[in-house]
LUMDOLO-507479 format. One record per residue: residue in three letters; x, y, z of N, C-alpha, C in turn. Coordinates in pm, 1 decimal, decimal comma, always signed. Each point is the difference from the previous one (the first is absolute). Layout:
// residues N
  type       n_X       n_Y       n_Z      ca_X      ca_Y      ca_Z       c_X       c_Y       c_Z
   ALA         X         Y         Z         X         Y         Z         X         Y         Z
...
This chain:
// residues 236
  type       n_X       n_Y       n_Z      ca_X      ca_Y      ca_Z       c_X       c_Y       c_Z
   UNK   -1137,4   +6716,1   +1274,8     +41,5    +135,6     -37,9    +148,0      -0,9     -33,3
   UNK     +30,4     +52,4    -146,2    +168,5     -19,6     -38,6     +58,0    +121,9    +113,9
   UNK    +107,7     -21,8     +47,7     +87,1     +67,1    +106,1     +80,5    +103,0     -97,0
   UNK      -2,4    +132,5     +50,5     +51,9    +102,6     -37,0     +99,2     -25,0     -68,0
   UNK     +34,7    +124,4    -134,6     +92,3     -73,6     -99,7     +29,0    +117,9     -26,0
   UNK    +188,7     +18,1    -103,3     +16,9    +132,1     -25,4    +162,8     +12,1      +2,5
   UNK     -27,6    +101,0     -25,2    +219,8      -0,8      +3,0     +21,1      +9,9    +176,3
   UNK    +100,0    -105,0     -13,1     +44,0      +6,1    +152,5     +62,7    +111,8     +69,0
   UNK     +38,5    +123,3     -84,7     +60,8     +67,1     +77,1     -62,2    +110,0     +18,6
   UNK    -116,0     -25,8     -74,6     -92,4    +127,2     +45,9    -162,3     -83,7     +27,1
   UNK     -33,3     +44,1    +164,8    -151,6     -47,0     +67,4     -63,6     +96,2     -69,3
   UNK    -113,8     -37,2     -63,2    -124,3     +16,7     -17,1    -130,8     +18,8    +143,7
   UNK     -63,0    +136,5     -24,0    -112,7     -63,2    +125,7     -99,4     +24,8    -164,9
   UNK    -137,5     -65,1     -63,1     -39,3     -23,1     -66,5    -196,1     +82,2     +44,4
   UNK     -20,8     +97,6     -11,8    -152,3     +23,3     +44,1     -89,7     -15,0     -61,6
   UNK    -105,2     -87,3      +5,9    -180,7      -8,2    -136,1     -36,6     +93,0     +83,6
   UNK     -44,0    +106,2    -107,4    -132,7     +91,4    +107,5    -111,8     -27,3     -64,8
   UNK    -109,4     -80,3     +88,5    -135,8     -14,6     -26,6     -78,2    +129,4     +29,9
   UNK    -137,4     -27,7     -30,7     -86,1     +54,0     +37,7     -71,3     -69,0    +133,0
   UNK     -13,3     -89,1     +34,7     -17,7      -5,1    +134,5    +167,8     -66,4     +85,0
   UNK     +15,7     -70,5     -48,9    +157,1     -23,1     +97,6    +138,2     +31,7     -94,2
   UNK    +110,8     -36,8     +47,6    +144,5     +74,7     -26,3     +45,9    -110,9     +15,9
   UNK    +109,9    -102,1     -55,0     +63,0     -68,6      -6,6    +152,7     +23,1     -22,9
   UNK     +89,3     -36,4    +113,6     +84,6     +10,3      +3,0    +118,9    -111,3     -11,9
   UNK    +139,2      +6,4     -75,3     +89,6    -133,3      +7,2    +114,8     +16,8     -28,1
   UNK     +91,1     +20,4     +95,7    +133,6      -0,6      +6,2     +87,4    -106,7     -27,8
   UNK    +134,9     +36,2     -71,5     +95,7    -100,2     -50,8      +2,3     -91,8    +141,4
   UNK      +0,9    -142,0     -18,2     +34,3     -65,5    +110,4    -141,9     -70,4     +64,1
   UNK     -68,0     +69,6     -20,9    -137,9     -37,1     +53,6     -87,2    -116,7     -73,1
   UNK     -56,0     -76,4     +79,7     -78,9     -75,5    -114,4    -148,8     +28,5      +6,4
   UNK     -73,6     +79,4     +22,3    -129,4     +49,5     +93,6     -37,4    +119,4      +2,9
   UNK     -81,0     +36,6    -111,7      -7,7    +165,8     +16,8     -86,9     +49,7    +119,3
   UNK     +40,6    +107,7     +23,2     -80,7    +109,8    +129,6    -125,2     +28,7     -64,4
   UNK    -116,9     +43,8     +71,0    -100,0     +46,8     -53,8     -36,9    +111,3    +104,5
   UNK     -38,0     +62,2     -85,5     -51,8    +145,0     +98,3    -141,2     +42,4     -79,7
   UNK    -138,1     +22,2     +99,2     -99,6     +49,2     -27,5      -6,6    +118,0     -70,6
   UNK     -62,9     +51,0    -131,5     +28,2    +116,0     -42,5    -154,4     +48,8      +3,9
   UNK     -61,0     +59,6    -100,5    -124,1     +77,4      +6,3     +26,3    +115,4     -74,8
   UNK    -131,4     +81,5     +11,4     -61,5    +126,8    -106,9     +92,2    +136,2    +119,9
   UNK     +45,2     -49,8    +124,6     +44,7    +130,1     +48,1    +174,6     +21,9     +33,3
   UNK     +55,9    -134,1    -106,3    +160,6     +23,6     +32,4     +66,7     +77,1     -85,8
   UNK     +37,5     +79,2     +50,3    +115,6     +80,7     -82,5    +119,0     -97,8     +23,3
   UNK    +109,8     +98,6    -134,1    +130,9     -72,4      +8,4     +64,4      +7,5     +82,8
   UNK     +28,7    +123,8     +99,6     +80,2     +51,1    +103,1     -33,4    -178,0    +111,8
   UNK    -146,4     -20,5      +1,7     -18,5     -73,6     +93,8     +17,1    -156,2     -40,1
   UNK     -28,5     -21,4    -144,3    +109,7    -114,3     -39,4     +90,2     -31,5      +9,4
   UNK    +105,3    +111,7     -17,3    +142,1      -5,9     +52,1      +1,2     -68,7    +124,0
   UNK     -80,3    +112,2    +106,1     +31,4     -32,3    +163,0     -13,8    -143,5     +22,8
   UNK    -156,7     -33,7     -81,2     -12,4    -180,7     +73,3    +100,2     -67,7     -63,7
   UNK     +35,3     +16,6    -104,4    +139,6    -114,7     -66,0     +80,8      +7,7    +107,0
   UNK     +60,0    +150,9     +22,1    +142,9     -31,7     +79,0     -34,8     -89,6    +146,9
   UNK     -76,5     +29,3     +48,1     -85,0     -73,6    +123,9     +51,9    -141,2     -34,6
   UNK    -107,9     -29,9    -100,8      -3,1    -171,7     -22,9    +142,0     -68,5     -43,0
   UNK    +114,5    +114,1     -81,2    +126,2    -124,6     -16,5    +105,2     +86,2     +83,4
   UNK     -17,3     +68,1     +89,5     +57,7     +31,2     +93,9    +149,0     -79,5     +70,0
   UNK     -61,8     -92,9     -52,8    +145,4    -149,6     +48,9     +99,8     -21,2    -164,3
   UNK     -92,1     +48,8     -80,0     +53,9     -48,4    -108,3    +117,1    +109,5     -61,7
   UNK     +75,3     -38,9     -94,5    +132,3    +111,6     -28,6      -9,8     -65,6    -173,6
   UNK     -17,2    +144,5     -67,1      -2,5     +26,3    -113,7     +32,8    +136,3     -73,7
   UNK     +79,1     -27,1    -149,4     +31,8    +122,9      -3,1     -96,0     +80,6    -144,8
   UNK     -84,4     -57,0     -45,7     -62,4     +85,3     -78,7    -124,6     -78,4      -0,5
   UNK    -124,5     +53,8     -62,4    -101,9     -23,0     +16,7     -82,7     +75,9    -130,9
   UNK    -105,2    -164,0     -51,6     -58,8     +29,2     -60,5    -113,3      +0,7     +39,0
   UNK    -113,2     +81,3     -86,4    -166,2     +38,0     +53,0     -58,6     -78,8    -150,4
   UNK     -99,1     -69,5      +1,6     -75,0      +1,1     -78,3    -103,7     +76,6     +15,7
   UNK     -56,3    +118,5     -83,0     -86,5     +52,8     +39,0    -158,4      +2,2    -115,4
   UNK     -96,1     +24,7     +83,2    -136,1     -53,4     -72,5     -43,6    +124,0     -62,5
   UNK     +80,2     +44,4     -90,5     -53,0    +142,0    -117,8    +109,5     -24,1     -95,0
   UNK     -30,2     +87,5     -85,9    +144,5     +96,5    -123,0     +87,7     +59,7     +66,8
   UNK    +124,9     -64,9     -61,9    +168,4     +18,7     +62,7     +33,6     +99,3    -124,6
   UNK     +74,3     +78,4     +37,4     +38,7     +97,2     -82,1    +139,1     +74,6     +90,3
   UNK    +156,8     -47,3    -136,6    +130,7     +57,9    +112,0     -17,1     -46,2     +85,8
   UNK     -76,2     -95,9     +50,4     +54,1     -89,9    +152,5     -89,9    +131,2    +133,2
   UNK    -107,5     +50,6     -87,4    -123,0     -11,5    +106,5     -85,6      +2,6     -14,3
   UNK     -86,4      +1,4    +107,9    -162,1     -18,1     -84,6     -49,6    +123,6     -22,9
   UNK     -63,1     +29,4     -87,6     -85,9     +77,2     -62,6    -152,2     +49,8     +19,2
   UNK     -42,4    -115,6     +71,8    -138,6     +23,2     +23,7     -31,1     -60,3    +157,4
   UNK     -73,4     +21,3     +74,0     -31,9     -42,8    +135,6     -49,2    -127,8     -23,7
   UNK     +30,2     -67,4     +93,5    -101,1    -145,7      -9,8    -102,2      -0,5     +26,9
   UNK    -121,8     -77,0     -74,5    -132,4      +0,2      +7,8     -60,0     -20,2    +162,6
   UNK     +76,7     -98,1      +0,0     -67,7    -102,1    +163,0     +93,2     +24,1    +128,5
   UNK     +68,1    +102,3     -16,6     +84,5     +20,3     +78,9     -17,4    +162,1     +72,3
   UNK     +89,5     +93,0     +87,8     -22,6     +84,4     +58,6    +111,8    +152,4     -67,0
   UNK     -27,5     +85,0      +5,1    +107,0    +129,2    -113,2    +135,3      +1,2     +64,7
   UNK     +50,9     +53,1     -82,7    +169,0     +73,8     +35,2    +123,2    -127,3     -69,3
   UNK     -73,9     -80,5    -103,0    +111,0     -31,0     -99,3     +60,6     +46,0    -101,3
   UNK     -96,2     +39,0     -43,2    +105,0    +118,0     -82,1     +82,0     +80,9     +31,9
   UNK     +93,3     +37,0     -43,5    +145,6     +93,2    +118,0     +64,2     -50,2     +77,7
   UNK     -46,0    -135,2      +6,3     +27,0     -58,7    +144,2    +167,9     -34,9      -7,9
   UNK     +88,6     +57,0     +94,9    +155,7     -85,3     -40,1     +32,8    -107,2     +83,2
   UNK     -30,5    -118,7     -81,0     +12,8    -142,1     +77,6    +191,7     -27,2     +42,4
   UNK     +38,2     +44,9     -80,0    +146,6     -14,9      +2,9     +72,5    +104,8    +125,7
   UNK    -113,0     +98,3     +44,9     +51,8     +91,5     +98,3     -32,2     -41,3    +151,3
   UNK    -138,1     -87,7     -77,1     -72,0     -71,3    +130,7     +63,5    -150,7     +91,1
   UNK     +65,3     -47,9    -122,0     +89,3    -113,3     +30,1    +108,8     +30,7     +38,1
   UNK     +44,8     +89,5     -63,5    +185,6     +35,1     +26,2     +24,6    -105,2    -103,9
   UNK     -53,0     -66,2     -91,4    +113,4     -67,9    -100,3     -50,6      +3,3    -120,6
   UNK     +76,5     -74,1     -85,5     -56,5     +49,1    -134,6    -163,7     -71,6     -20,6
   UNK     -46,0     +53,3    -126,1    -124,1     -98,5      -7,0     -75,9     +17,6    -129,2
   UNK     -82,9    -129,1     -17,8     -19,3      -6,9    -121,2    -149,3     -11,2     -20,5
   UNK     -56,3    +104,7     -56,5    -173,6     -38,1      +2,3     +14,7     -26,4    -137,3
   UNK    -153,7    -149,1     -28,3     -17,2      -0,7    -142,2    -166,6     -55,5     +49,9
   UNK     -58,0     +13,8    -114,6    -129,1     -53,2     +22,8     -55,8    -124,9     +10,3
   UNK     -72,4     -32,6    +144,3     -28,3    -115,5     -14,9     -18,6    -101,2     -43,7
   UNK     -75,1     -23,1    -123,4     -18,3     -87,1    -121,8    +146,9      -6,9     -41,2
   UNK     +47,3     +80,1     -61,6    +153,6     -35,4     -23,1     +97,3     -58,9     +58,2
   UNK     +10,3     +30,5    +167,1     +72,5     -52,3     +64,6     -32,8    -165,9     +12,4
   UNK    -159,3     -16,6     -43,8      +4,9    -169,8     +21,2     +11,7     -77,1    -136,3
   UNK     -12,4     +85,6     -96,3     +74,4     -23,8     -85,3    +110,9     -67,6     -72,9
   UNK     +82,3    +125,3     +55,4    +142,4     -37,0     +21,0     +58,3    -123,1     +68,7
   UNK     -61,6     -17,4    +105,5     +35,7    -126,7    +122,5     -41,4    -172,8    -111,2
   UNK     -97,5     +65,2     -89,2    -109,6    -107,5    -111,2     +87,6     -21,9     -94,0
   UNK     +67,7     +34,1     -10,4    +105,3      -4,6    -150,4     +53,5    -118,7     -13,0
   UNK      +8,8     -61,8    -100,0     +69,2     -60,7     -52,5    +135,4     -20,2    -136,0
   UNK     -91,4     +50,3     -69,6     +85,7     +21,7    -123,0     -26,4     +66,4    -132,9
   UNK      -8,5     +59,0    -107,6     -58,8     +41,6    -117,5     -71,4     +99,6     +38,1
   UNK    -123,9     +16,7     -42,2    -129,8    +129,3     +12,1     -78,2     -58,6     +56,1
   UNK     -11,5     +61,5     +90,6     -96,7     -54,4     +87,7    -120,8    +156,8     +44,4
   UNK    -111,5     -41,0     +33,2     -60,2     +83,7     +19,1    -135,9     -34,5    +105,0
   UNK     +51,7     +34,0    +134,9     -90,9     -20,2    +128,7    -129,0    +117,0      -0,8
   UNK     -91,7     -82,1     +59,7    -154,4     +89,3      +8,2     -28,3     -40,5    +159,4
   UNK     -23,4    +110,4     +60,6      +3,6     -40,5    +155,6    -158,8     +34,7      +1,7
   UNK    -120,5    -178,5     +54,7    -104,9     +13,8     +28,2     -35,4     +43,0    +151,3
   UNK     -31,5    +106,3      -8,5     -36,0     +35,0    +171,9     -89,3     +87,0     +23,1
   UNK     +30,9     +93,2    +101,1    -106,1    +108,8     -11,6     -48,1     +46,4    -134,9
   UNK    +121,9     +49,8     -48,6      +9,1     +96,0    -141,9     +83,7    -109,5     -96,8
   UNK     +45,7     +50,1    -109,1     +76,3     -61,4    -103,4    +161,3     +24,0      -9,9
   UNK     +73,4     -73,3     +53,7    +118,4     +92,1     +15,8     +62,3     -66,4    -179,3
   UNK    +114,8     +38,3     -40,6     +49,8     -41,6    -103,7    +127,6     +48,1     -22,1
   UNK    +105,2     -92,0     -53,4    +161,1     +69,7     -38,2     +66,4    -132,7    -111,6
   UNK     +58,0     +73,9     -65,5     +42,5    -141,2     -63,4    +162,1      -1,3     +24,2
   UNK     +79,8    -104,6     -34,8    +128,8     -33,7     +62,4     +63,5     -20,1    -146,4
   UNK    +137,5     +41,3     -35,7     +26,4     -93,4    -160,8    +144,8     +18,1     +33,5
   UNK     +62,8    -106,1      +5,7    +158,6     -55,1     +28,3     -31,1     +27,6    +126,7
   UNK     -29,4      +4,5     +39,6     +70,2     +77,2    +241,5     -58,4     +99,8     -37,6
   UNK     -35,3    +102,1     -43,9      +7,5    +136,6      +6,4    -225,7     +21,9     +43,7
   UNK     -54,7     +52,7     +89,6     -72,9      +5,1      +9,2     -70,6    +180,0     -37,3
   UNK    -117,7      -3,7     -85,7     -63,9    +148,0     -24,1    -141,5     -44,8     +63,9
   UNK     -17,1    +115,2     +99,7    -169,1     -42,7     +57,7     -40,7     +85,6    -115,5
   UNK    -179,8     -16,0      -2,5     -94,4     +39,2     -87,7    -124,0     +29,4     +70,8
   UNK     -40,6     +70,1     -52,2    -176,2     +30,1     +71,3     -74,6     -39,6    -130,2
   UNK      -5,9    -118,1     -10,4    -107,4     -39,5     -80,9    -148,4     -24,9     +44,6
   UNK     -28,9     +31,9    +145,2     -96,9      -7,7     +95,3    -127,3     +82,7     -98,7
   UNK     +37,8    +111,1      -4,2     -64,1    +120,3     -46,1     -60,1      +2,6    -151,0
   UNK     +59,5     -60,8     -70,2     -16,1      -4,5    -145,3     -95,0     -49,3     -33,0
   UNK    -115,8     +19,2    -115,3    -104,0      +2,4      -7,8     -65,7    -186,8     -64,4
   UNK    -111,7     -60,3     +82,4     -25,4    -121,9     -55,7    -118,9      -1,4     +13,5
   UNK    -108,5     -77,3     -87,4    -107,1     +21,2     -18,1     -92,1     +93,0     +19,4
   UNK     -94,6     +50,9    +143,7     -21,7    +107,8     +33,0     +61,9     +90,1     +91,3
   UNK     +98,8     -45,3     +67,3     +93,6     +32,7    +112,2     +94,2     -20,1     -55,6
   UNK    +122,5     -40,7     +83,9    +148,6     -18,4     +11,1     +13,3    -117,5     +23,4
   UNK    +161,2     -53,3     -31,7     +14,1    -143,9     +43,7     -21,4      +3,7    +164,0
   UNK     -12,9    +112,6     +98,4     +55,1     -83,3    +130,3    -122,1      +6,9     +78,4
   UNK    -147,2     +96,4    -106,4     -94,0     -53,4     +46,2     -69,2    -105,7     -49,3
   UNK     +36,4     -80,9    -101,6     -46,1    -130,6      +1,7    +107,1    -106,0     +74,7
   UNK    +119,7     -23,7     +37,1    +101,0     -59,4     +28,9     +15,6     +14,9    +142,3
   UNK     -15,1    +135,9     +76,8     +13,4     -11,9    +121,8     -91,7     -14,1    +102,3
   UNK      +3,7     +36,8    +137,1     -88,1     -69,1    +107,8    -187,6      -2,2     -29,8
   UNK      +0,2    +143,7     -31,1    -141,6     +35,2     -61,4     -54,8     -73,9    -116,1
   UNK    +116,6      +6,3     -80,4     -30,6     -88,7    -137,5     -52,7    -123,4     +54,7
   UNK    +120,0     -89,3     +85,9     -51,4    -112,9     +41,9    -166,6     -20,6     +60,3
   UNK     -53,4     +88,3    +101,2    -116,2      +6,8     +93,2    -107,8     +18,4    -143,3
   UNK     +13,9    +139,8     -23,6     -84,7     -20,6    -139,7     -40,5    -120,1     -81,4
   UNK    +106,6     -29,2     -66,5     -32,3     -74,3     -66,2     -30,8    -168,1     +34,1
   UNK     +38,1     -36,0     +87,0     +32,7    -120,7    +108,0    +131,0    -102,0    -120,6
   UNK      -1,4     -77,1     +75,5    +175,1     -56,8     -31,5      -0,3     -35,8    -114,9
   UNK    -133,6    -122,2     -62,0      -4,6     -87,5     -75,4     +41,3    +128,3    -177,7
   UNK    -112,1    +132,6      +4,1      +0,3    +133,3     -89,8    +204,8     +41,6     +52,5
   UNK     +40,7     +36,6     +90,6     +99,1     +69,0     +11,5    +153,9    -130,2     -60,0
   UNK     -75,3     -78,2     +14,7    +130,4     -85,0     -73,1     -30,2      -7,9     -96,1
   UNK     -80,1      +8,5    -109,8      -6,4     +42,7    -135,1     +72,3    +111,5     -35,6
   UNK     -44,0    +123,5     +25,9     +89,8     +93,1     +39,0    +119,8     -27,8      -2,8
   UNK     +80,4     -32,3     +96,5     +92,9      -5,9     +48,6     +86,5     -67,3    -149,0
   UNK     -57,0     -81,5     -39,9     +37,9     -91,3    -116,0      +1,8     +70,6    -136,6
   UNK     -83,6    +105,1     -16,3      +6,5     +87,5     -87,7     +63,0     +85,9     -44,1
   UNK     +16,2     +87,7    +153,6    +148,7     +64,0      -8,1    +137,1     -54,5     -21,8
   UNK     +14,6    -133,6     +86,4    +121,5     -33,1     -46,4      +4,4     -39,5    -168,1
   UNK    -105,8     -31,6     -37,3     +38,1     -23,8    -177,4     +14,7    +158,9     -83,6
   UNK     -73,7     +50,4     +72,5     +51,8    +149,0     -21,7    +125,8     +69,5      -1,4
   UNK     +16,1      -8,8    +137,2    +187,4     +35,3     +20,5     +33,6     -64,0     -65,4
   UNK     +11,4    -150,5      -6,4     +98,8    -120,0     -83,8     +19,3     +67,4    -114,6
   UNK     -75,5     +69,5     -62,8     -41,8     +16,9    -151,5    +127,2    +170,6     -59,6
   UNK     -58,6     +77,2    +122,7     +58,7    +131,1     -15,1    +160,5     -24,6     +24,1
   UNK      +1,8     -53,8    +145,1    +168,4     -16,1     +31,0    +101,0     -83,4     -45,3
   UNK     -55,1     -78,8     -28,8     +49,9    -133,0     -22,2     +89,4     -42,5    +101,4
   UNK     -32,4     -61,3    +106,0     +58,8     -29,7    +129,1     +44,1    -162,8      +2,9
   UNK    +143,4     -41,2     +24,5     +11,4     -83,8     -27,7     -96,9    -159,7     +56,6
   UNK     -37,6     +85,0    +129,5     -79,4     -40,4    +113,9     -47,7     +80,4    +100,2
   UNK    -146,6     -49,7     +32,3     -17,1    +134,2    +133,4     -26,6    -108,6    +118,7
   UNK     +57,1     +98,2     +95,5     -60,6     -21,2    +164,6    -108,6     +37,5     +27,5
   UNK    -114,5     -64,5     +63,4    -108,4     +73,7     +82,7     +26,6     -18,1    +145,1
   UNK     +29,5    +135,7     +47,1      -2,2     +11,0    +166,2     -95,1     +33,4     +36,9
   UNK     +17,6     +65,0    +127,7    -102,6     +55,3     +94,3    -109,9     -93,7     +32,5
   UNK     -44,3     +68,4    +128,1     -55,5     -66,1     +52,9    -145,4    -102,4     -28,0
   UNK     -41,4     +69,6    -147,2    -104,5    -107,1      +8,0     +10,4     -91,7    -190,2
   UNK    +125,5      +6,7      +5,2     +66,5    -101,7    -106,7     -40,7    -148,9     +60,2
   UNK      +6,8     -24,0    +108,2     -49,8    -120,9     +20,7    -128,7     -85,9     -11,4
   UNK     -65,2    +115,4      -0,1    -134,4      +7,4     -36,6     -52,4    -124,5     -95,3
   UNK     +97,4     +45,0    -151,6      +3,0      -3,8    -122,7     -28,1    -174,1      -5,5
   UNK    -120,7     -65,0     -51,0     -34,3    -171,4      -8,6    +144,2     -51,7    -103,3
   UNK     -14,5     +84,6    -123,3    +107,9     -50,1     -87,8     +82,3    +130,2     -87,5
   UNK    +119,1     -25,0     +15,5    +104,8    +141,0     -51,4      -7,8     -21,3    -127,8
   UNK     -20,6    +118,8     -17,7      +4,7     +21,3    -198,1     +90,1     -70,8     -47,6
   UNK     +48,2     -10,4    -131,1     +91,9     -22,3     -65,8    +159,5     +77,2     +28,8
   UNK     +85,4     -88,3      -4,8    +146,6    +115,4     +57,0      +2,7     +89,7    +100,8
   UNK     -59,7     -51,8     +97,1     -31,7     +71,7     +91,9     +81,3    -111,1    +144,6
   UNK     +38,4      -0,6    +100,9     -16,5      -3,6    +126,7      -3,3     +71,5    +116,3
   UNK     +11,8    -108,6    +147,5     -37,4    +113,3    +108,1    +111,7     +60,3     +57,3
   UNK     -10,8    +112,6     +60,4     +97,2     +84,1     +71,2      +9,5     -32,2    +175,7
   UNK     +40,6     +54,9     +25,5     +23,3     +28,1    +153,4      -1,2    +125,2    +118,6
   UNK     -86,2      +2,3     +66,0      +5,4    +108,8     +30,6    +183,3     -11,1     +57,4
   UNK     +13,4     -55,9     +62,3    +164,7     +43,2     +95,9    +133,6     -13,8    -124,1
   UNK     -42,0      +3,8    -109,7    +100,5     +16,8     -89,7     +29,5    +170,5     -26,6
   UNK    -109,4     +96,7     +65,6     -15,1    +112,0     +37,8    +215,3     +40,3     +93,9
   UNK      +3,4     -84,9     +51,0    +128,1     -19,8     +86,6    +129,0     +23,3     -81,7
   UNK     -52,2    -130,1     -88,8    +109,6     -35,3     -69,0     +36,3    +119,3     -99,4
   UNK     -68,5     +58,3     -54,4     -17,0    +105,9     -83,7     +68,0    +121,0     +82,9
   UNK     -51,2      +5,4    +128,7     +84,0     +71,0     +75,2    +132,1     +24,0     +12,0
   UNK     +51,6    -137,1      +1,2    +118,9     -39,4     +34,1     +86,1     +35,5    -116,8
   UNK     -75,6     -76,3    -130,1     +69,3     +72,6    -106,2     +49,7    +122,0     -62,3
   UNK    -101,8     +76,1     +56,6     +70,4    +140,7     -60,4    +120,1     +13,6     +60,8
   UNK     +43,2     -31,7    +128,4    +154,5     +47,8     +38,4    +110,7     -92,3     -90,1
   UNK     -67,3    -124,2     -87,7     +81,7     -61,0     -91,4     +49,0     +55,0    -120,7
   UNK    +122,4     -40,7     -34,4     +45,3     +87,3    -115,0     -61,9    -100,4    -110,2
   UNK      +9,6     +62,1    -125,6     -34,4     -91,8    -158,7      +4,9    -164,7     +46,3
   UNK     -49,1    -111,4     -43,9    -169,5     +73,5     -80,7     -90,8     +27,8     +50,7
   UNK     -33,1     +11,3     +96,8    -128,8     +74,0    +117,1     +23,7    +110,0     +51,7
   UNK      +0,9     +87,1    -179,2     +41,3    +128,5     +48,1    -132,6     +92,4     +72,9
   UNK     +21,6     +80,6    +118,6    -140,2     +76,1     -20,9     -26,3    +112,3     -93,6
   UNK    -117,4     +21,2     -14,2     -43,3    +137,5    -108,0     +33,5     +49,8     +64,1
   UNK      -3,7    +124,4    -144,1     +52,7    +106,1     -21,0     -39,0    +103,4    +105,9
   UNK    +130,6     +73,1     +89,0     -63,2     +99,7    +103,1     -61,0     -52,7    +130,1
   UNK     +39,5     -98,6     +64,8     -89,8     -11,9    +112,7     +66,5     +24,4    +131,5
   UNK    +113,2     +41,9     -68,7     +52,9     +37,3    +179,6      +0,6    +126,0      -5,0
   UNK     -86,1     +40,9    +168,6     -53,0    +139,2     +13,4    +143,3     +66,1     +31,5
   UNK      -6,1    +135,9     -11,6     +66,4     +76,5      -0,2     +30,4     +40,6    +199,0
């Protein structure tokens, strides 16, 4: 696991919010925290178990990756697999410090970067997606958008996968990316999430991601140019 990274004069505490667990990783740390999540956590009570778990730790701003649409640096919609009261929610009032929500897929993204246009597709539950071009990262809901008889993220994501079984869903999987390749023109894409590994052989211009580059992405937004973060993500 790469050891916490970032401008030295400002700690990072770094949060993944899953749908079943919460991953946590502070500047300095080499080892993220994990905390059990579920269909009945609110944010108020996310907050509480973080501060619990880095309780020892000293940081001065904090980023959330969070698993919906970021909009002005909050979310917009409740999380699917998760419990109500994110929306409205003031994480920055709840911390006492500043803070930065962006959407999950993006945030691992970002951590994925390398160089040029790049454009990450996070395989997991759902379809996450954002593309990156110089440092500068824009998430996307390309989840939703319409492909064959459904959407890409019901052929691409967890269901897609069970449905169709692996050998059908990596066709798929291969389709879309010649798809995107085609529309975006991406200099290269990442496949994350969790069941990128899955995958027997990666498309063309394609490699694998990481989930704990989720961190790094973290870490970056408190970086200035070129890992700038998008537009609006620090809450008010």
């Amino acid at each position: 696991m790469m050891a916490a990274s970032g401008e030295k004069s400002t700690r990072v505490l770094v949060i993944d919010v899953g749908g079943t667990q919460i991953k946590v990783l502070a500047t300095g740390q080499k080892q993220p925290r994990k905390i059990p999540s579920g269909p009945k956590m609110s944010a108020s009570q996310m907050v509480g178990k973080v501060k619990e778990v880095v309780r020892d730790c000293r940081y001065d701003v904090v980023s959330i990756g969070y698993p919906g649409p970021v909009i002005h640096g909050r979310p917009i919609h409740e999380p699917c697999n998760l419990g109500s009261g994110w929306v409205g929610f003031s994480f920055r009032k709840a911390f006492g410090r500043p803070v930065k929500i962006i959407n999950d897929a993006a945030m691992q993204a970002l951590g994925s970067y390398k160089e040029g246009r790049m454009l990450f597709l996070g395989l997991g539950t759902g379809l996450g997606s954002a593309m990156v071009v110089e440092g500068i990262v824009e998430p996307m809901e390309l989840a939703h958008l319409p492909y064959k008889k459904r959407t890409y993220e019901a052929y691409l994501g967890l269901r897609g996968l069970k449905r169709s079984g692996k050998k059908k869903w990596q066709q798929y999987v291969a389709d879309v990316v010649k798809k995107l390749t085609q529309a975006l023109q991406p200099d290269y894409i990442v496949l994350g999430g969790g069941n990128a590994k899955k995958l027997k052989n990666l498309p063309p211009n394609t490699r694998l991601g990481d989930n704990r580059n989720a961190f790094l992405g973290g870490f970056r937004l408190w970086e200035p140019p070129p890992h700038q973060p998008p537009r609006n993500t620090l809450q008010p």
